[in-house]
BALOBA-1460 file (C-alpha; in Angstrom, 3 decimals):
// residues 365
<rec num="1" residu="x" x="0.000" y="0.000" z="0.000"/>
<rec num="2" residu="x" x="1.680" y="3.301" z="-1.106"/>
<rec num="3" residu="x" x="0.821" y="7.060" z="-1.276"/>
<rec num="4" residu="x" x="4.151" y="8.861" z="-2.940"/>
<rec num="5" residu="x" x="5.686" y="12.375" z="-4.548"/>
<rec num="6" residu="x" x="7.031" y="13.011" z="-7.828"/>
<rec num="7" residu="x" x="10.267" y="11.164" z="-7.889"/>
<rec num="8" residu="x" x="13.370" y="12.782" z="-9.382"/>
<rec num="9" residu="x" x="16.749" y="11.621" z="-7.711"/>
<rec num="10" residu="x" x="18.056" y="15.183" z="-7.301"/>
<rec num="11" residu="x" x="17.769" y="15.108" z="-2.800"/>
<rec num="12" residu="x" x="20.785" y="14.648" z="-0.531"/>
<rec num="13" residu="x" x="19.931" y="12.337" z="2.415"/>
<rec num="14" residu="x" x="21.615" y="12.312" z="5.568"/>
<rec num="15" residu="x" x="21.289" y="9.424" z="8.661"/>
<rec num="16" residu="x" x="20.680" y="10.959" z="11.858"/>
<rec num="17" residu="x" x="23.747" y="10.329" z="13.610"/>
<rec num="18" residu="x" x="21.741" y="9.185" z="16.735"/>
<rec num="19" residu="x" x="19.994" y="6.584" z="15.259"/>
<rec num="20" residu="x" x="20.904" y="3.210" z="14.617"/>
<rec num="21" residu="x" x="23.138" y="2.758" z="11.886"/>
<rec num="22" residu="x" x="20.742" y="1.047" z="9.414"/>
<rec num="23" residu="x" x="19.481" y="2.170" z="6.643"/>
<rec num="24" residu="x" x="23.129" y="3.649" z="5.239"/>
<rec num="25" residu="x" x="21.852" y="5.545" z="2.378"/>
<rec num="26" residu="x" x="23.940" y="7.101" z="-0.245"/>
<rec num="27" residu="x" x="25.323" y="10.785" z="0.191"/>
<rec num="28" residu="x" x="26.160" y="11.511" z="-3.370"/>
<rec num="29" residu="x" x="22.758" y="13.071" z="-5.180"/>
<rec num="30" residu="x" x="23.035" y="16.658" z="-5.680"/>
<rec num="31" residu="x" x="22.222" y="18.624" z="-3.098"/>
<rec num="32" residu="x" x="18.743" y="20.481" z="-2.829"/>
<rec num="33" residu="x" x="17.370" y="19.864" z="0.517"/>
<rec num="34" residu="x" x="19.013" y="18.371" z="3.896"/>
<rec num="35" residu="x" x="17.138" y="15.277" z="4.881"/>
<rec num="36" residu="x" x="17.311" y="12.970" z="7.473"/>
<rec num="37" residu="x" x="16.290" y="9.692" z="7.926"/>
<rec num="38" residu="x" x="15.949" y="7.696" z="10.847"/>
<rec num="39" residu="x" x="13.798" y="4.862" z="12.789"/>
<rec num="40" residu="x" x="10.749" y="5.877" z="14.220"/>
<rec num="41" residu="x" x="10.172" y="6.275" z="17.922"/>
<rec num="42" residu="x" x="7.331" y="6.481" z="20.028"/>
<rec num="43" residu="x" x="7.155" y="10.327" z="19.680"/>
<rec num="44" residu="x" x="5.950" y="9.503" z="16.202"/>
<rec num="45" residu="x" x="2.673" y="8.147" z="16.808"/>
<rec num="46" residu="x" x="0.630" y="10.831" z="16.388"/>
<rec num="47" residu="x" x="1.971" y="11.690" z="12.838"/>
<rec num="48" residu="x" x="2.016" y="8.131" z="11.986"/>
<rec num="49" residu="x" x="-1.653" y="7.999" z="13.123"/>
<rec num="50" residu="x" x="-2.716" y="10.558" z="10.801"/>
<rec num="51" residu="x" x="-0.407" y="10.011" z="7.493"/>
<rec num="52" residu="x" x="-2.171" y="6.110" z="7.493"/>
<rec num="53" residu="x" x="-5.727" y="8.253" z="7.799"/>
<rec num="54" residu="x" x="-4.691" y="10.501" z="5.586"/>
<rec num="55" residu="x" x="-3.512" y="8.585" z="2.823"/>
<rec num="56" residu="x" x="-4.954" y="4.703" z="3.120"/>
<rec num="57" residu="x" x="-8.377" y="5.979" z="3.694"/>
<rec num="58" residu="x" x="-9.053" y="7.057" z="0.297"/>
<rec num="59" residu="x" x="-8.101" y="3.865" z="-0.902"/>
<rec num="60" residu="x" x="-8.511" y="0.881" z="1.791"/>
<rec num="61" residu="x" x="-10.981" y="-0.578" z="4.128"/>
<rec num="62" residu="x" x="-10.175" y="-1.051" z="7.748"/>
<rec num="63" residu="x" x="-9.105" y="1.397" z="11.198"/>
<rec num="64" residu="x" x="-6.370" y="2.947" z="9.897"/>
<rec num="65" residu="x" x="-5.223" y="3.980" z="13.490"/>
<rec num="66" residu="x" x="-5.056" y="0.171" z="14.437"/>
<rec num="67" residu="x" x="-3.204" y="0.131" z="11.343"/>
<rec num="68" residu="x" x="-0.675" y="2.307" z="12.491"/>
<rec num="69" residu="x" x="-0.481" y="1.335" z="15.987"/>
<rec num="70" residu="x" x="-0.097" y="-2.299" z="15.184"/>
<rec num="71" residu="x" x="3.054" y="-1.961" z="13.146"/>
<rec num="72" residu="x" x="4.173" y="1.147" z="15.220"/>
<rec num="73" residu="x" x="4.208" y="-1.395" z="18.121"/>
<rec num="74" residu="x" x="5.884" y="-4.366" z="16.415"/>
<rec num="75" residu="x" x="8.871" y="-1.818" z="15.434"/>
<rec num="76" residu="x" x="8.797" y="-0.329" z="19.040"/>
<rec num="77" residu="x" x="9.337" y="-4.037" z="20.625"/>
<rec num="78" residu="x" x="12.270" y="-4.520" z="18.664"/>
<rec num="79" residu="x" x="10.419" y="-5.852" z="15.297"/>
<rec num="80" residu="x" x="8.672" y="-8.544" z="16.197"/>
<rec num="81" residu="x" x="5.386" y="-8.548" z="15.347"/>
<rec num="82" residu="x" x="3.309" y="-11.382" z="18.080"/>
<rec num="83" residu="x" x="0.093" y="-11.355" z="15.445"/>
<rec num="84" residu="x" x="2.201" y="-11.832" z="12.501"/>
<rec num="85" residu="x" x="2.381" y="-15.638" z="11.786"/>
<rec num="86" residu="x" x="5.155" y="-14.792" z="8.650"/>
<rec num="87" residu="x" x="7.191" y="-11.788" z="9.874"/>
<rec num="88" residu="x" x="10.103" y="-12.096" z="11.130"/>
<rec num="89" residu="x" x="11.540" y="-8.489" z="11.647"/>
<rec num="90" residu="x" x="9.666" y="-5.376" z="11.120"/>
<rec num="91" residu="x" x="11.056" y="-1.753" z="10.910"/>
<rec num="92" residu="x" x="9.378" y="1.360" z="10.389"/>
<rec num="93" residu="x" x="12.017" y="4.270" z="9.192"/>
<rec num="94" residu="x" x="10.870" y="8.224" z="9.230"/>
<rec num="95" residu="x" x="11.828" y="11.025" z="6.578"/>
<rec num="96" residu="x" x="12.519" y="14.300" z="7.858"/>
<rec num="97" residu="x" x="12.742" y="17.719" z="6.823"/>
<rec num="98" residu="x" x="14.070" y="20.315" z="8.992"/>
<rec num="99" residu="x" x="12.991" y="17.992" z="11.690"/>
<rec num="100" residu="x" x="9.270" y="17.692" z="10.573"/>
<rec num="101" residu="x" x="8.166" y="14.076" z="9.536"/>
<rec num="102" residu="x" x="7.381" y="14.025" z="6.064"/>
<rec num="103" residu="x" x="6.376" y="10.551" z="5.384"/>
<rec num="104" residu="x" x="7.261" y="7.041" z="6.072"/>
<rec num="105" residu="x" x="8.240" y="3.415" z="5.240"/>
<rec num="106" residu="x" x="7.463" y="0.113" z="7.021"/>
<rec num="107" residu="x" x="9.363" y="-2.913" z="6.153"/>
<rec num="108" residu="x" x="8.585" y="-6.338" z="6.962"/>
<rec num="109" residu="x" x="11.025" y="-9.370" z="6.735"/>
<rec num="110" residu="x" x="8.862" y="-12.675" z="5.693"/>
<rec num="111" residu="x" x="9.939" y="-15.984" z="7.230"/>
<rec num="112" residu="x" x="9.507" y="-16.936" z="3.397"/>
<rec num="113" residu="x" x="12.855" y="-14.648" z="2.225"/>
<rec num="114" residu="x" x="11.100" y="-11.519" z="1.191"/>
<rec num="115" residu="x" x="10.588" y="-7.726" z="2.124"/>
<rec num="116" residu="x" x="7.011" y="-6.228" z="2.310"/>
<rec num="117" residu="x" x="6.260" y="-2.650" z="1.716"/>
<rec num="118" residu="x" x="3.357" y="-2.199" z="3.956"/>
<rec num="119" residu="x" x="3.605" y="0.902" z="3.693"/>
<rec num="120" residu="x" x="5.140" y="3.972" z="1.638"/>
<rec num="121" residu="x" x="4.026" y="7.135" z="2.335"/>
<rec num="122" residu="x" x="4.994" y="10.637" z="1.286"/>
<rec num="123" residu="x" x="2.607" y="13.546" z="2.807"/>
<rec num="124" residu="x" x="1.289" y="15.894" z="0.727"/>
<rec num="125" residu="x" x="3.062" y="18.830" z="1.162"/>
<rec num="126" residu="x" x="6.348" y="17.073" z="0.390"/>
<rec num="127" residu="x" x="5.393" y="15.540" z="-2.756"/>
<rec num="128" residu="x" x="5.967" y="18.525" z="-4.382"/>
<rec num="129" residu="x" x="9.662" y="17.937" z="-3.433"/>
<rec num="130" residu="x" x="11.534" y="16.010" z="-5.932"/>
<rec num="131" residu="x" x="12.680" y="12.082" z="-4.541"/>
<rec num="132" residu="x" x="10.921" y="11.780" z="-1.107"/>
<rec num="133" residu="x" x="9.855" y="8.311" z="-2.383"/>
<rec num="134" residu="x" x="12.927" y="7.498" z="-4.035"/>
<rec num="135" residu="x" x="14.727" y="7.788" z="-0.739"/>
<rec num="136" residu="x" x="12.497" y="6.115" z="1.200"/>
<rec num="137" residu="x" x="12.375" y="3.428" z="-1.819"/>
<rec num="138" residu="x" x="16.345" y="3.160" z="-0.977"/>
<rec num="139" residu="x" x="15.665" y="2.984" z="2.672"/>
<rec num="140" residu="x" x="13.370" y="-0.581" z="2.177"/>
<rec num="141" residu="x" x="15.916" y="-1.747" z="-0.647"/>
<rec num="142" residu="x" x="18.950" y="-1.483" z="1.913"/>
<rec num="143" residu="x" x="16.773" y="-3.111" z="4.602"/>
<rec num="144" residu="x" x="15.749" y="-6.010" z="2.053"/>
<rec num="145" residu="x" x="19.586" y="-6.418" z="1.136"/>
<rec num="146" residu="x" x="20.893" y="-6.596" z="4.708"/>
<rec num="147" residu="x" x="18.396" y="-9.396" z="5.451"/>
<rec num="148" residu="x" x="19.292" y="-11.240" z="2.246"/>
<rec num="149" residu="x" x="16.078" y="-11.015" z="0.954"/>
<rec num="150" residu="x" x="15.631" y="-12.362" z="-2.466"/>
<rec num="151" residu="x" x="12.794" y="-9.891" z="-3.563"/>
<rec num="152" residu="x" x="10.795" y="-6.847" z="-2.237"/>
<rec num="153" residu="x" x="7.306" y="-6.496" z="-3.162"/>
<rec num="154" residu="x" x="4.051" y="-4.085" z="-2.266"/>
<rec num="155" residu="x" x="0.158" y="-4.160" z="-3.004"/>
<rec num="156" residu="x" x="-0.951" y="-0.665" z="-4.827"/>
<rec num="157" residu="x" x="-4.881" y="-0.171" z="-4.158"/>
<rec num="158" residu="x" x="-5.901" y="0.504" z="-8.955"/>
<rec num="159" residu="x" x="-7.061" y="3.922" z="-6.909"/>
<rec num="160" residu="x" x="-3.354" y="4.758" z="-6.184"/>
<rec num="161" residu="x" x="-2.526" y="5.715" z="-9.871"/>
<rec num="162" residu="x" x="0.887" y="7.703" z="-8.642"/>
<rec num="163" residu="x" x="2.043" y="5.062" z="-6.318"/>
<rec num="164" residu="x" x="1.740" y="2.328" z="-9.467"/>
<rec num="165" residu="x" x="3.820" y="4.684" z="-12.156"/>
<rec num="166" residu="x" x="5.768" y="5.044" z="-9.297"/>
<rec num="167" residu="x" x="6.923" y="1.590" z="-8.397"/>
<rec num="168" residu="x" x="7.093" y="0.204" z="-11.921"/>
<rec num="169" residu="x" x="9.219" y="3.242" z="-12.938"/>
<rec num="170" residu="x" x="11.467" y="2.311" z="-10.063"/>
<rec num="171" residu="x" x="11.471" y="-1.243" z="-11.777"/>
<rec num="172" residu="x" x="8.617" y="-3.258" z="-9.947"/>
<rec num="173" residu="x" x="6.523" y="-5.685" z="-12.116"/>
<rec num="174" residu="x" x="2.988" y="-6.239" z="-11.773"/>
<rec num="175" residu="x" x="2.335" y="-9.754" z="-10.732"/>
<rec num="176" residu="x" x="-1.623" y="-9.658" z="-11.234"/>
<rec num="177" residu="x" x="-4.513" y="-7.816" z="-9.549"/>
<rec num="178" residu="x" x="-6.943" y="-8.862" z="-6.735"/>
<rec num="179" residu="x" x="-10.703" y="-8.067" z="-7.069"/>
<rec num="180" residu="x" x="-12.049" y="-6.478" z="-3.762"/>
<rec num="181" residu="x" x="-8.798" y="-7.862" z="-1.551"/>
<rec num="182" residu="x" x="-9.285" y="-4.320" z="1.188"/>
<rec num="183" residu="x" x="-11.919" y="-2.509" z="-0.386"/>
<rec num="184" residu="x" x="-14.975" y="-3.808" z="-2.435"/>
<rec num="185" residu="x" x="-15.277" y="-3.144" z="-5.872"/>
<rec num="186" residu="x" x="-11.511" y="-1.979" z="-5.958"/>
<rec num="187" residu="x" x="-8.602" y="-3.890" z="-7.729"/>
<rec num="188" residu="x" x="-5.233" y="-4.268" z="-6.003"/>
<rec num="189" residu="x" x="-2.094" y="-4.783" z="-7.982"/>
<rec num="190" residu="x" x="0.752" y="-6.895" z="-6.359"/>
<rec num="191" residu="x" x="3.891" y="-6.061" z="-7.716"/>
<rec num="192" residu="x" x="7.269" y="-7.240" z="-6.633"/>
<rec num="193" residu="x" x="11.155" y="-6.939" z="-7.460"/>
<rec num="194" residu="x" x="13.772" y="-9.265" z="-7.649"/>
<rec num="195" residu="x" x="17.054" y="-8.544" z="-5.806"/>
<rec num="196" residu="x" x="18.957" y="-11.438" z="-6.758"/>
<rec num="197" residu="x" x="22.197" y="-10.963" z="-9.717"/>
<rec num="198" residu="x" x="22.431" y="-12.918" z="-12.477"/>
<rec num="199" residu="x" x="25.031" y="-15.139" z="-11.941"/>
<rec num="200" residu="x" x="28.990" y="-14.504" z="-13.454"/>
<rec num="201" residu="x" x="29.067" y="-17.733" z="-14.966"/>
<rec num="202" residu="x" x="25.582" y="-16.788" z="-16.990"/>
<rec num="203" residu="x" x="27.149" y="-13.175" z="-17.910"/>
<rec num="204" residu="x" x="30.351" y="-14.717" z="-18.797"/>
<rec num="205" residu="x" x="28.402" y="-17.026" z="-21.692"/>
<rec num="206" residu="x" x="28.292" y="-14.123" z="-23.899"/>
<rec num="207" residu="x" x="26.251" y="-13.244" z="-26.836"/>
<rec num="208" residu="x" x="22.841" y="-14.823" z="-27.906"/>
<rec num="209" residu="x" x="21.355" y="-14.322" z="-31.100"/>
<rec num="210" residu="x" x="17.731" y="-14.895" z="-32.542"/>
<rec num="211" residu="x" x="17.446" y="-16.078" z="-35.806"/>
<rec num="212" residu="x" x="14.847" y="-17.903" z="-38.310"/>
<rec num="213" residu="x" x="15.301" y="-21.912" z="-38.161"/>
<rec num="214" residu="x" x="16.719" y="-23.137" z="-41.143"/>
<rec num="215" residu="x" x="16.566" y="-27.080" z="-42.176"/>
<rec num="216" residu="x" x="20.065" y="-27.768" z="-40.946"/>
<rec num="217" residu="x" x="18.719" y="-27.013" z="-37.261"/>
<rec num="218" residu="x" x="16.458" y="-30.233" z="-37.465"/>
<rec num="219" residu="x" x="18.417" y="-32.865" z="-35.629"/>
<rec num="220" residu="x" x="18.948" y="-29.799" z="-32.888"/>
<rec num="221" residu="x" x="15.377" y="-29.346" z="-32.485"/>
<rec num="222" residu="x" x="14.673" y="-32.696" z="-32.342"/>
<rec num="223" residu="x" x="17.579" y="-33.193" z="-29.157"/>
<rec num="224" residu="x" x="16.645" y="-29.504" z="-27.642"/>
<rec num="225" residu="x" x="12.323" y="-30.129" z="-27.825"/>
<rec num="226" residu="x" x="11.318" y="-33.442" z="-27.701"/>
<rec num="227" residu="x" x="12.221" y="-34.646" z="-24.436"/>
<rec num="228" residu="x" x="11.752" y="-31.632" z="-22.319"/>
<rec num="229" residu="x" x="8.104" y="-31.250" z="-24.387"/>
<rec num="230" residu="x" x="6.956" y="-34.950" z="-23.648"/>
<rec num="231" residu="x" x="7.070" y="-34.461" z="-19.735"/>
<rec num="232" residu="x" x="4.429" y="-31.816" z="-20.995"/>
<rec num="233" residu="x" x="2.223" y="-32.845" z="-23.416"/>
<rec num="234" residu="x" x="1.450" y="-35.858" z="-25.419"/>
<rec num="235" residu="x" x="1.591" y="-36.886" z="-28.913"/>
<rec num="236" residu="x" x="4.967" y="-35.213" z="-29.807"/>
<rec num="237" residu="x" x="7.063" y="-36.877" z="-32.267"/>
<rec num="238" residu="x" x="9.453" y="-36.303" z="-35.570"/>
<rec num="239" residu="x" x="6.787" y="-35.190" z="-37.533"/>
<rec num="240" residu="x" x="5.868" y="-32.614" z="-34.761"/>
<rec num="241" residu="x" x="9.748" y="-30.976" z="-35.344"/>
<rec num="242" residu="x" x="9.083" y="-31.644" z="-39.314"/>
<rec num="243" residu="x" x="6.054" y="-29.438" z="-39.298"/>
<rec num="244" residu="x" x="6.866" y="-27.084" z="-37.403"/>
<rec num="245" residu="x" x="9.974" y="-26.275" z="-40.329"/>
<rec num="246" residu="x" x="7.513" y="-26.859" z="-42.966"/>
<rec num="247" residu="x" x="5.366" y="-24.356" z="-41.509"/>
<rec num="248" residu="x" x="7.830" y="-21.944" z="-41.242"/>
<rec num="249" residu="x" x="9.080" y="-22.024" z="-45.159"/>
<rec num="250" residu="x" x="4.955" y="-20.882" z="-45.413"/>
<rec num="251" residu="x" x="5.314" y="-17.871" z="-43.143"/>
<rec num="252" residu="x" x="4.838" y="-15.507" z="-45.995"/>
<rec num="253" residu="x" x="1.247" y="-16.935" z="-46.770"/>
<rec num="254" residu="x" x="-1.755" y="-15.073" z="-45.468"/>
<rec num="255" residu="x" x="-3.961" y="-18.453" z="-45.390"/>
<rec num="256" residu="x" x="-4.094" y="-19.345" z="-41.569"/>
<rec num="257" residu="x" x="-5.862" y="-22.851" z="-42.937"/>
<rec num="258" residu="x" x="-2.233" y="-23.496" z="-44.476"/>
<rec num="259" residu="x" x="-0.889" y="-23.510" z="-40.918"/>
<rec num="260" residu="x" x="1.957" y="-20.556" z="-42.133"/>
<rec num="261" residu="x" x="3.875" y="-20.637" z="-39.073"/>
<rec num="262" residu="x" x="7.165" y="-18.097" z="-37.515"/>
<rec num="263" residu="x" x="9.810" y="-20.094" z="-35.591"/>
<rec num="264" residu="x" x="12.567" y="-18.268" z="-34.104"/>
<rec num="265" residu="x" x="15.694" y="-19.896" z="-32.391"/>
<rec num="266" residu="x" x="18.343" y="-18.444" z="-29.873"/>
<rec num="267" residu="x" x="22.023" y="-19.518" z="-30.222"/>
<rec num="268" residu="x" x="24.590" y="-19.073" z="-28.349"/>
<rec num="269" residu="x" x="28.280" y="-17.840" z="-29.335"/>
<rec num="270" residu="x" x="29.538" y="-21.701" z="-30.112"/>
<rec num="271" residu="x" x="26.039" y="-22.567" z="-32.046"/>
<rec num="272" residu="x" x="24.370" y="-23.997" z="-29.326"/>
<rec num="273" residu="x" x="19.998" y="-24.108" z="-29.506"/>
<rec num="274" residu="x" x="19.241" y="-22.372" z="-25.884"/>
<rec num="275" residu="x" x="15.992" y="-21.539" z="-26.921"/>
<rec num="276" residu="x" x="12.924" y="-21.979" z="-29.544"/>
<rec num="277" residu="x" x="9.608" y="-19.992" z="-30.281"/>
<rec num="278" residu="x" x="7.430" y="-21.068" z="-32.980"/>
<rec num="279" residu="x" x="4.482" y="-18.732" z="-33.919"/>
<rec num="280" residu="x" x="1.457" y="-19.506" z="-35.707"/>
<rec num="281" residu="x" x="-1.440" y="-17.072" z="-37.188"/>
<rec num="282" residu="x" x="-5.135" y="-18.029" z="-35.487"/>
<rec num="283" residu="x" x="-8.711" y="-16.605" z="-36.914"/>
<rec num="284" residu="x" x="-9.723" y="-13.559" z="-35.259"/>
<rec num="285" residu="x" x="-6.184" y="-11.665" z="-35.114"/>
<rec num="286" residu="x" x="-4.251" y="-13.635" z="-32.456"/>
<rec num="287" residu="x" x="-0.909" y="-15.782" z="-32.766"/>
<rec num="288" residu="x" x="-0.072" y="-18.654" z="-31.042"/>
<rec num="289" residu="x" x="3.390" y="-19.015" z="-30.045"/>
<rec num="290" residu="x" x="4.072" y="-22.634" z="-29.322"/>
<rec num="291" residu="x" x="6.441" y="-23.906" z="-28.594"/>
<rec num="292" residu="x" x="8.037" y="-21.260" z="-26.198"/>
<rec num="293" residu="x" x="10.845" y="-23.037" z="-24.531"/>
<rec num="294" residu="x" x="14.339" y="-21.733" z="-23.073"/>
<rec num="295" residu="x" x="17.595" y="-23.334" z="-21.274"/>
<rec num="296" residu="x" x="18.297" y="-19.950" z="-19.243"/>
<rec num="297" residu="x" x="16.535" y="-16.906" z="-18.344"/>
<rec num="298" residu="x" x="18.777" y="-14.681" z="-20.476"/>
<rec num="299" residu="x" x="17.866" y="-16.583" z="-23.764"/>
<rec num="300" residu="x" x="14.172" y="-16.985" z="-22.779"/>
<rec num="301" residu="x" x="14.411" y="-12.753" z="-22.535"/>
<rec num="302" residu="x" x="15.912" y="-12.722" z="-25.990"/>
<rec num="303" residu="x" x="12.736" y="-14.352" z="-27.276"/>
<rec num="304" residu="x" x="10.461" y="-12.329" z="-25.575"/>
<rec num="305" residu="x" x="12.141" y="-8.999" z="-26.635"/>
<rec num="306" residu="x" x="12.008" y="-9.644" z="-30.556"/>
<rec num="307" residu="x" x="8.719" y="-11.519" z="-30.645"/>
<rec num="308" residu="x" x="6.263" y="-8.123" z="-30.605"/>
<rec num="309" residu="x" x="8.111" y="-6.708" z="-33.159"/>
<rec num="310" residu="x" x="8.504" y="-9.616" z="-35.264"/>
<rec num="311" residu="x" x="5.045" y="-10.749" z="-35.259"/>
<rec num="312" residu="x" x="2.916" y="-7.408" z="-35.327"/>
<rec num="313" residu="x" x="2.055" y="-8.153" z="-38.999"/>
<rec num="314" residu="x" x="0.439" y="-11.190" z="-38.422"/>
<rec num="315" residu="x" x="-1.814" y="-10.373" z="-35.517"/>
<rec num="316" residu="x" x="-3.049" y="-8.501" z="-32.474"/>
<rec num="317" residu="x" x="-2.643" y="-10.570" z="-29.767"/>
<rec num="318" residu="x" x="0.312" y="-12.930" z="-28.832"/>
<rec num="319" residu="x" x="-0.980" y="-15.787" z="-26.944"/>
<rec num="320" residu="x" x="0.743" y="-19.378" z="-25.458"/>
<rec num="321" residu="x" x="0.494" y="-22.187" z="-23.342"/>
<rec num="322" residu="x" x="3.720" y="-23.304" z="-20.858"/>
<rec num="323" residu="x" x="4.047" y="-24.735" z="-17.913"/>
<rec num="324" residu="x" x="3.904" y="-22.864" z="-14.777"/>
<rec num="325" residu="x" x="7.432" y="-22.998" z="-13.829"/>
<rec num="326" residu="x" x="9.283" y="-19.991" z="-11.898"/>
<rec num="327" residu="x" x="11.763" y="-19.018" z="-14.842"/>
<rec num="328" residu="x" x="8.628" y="-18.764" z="-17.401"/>
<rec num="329" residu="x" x="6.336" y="-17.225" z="-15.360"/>
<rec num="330" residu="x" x="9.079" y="-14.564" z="-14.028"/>
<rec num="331" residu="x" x="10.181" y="-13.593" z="-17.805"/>
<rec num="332" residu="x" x="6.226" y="-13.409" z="-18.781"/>
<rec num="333" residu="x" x="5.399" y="-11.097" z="-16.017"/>
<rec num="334" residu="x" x="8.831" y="-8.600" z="-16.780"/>
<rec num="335" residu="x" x="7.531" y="-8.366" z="-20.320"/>
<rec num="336" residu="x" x="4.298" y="-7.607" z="-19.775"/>
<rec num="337" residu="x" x="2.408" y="-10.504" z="-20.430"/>
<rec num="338" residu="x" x="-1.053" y="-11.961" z="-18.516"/>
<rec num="339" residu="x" x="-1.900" y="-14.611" z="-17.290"/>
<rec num="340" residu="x" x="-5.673" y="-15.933" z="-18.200"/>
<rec num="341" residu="x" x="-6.167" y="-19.533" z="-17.427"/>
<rec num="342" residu="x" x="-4.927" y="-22.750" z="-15.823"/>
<rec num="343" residu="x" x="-5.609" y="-25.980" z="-18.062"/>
<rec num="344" residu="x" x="-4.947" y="-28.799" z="-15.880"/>
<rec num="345" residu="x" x="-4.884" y="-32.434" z="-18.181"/>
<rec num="346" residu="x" x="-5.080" y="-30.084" z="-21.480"/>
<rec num="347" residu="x" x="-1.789" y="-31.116" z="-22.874"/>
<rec num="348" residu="x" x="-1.487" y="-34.816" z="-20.574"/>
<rec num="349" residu="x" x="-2.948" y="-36.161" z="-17.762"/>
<rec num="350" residu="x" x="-0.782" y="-35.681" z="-15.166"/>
<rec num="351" residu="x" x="0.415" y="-31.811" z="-16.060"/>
<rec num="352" residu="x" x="-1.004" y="-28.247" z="-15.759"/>
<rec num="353" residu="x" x="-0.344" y="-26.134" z="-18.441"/>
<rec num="354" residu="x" x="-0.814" y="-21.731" z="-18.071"/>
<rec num="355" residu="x" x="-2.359" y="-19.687" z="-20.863"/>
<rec num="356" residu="x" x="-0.747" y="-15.813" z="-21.017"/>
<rec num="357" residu="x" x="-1.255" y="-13.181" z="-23.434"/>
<rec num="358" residu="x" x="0.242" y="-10.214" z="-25.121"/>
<rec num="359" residu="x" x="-1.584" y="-7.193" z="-26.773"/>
<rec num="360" residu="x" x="0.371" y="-5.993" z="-29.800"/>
<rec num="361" residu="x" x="-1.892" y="-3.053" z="-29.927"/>
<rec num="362" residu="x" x="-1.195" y="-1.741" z="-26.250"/>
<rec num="363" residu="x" x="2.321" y="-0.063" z="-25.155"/>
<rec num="364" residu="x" x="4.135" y="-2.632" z="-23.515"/>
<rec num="365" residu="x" x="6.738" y="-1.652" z="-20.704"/>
């Protein structure tokens, strides 16, 4: 839950000197205003009372004052919260401005490995000064990075229309939406970050490229798809790979009853196959793109990044069906895909398969 200020990185931060030494927040923006961070103390509760009346109420359900007090509390008693059946640590950090609070960020350590928001908020006066968010932003980031959690993620009421370009301009990606989760008849986004690096080894692997499928990449396909593909869905075979070639030599034909089809490979620097997309015209404007399989991350991005531009001509809508696993359903979600339906048995018996989209016709982050 969030309530934020226009965010420019132009303000100098400084740590109050008597409070702990957590978050250490960088000193090197230009300076424009002194600020000073620090955790909140039970002198606070009055303004932390009001700035969670102030700002939830036009968006949530609920006693906003209980709010407050309940995660005031668990911060007071050293961050443990006795309700909470996940948190481990909670920690509520004030912004200040010539010693006046100006908003406020409460962060929550999950027994699971992640950081809740919960929540950011700027008051109103300040949002007219430039990167009161952004610093608080930092303040959760540093707290999520000296617990070693893996990702930081938030809930954004569809009210909150600031707080959502704010968080996915800071690089957040919208998991999905909740109908009526705190208020009925209002959406809430969940959106979430990843802190983890990709690895050296993966970085070291060097360049990928996408390219059409040729013949000569047959007996490739046929050792990179068919086993993998079989653990997922039934009937797959030589002739499956053979079509799939044949339909992309017809990829220039308009027909979608000729099956024309648009299949895409990634290799890597040596010639390797590290990933395949094929992509097949369906009545009514959309394109299936099936298979949509990857070794790594990196080459499963490469897909997704030329795949709207390379198949705009040949529909409006980008749909497929994959397994659920965490890599594909973490590269959908960073390029903007949806999810729309599980089809458990649709592809075999004992596997669930996901169905996402992607609208050509809609700016895509």
């Amino acid at each position: 839950m969030s309530s934020s200020t226009s965010h420019h990185d132009s303000t100098t931060v400084t740590v109050d000197p008597s409070s702990p030494p957590y978050p250490r927040l960088p000193l090197d923006r230009p300076l424009v205003s002194l600020w000073r961070v620090r955790t909140a103390v039970e002198a606070d509760r009055a303004f932390i009372r009001q700035i969670f009346l102030e700002a939830l109420d036009e968006h949530y359900s609920g006693d906003h004052f209980a709010h407050a007090d309940r995660v005031l509390d668990a911060h007071l008693a050293g961050g443990r919260d006795q309700y909470g059946h996940f948190s481990l640590v909670q920690r509520m950090l004030i912004l200040l401005d010539d010693n006046q609070p100006r908003g406020l960020v409460n962060v929550v350590h999950k027994r699971q490995g992640t950081v809740k928001i919960s929540p950011l908020i700027v008051d109103r006066p300040a949002r007219k000064q430039a990167g009161c968010g952004s610093l608080l932003l930092d303040a959760a980031r540093e707290f999520a990075t000296e617990v070693g959690a893996r990702q930081l993620y938030c809930t954004v009421s569809e009210t909150n229309a600031p707080a959502l370009r704010f968080f996915r301009r800071k690089g957040f990606v919208v998991a999905g939406q909740a109908a009526g989760q705190y208020r009925v008849g209002v959406r809430e986004a969940l959106l979430y970050q990843s802190l983890t690096r990709p690895s050296p080894a993966a970085e070291a692997e060097g360049e990928l490229t996408v390219r059409a499928v040729t013949d000569n990449d047959v007996a490739d396909l046929e050792r990179f798809l068919l086993e993998p593909m079989r653990t997922i869905c039934d009937g797959l075979g030589s002739d499956w790979i053979r079509s799939l070639v044949d339909g992309h030599a017809r990829r220039h034909l308009r027909d979608v009853n000729v099956r024309p089809g648009d299949v895409r490979v990634v290799v890597d620097r040596s010639g390797r196959l590290r990933g395949v997309a094929a992509a097949s015209p369906k009545k009514g404007g959309s394109v299936k793109v099936m298979p949509l399989c990857a070794t790594d991350p990196r080459a499963l991005d490469q897909l997704l990044d030329v795949l709207p531009a390379e198949l705009l001509a040949a529909g409006r809508r980008l749909y497929t069906h994959v397994p659920p696993d965490n890599m594909m359903v973490t590269a959908l979600q960073r390029h903007g895909w949806s999810l729309e339906a599980l089809l458990p048995g649709s592809h075999r018996d004992d596997s669930c398969m996901s169905q996402w989209s992607l609208e050509l016709s809609e700016p895509r982050p």
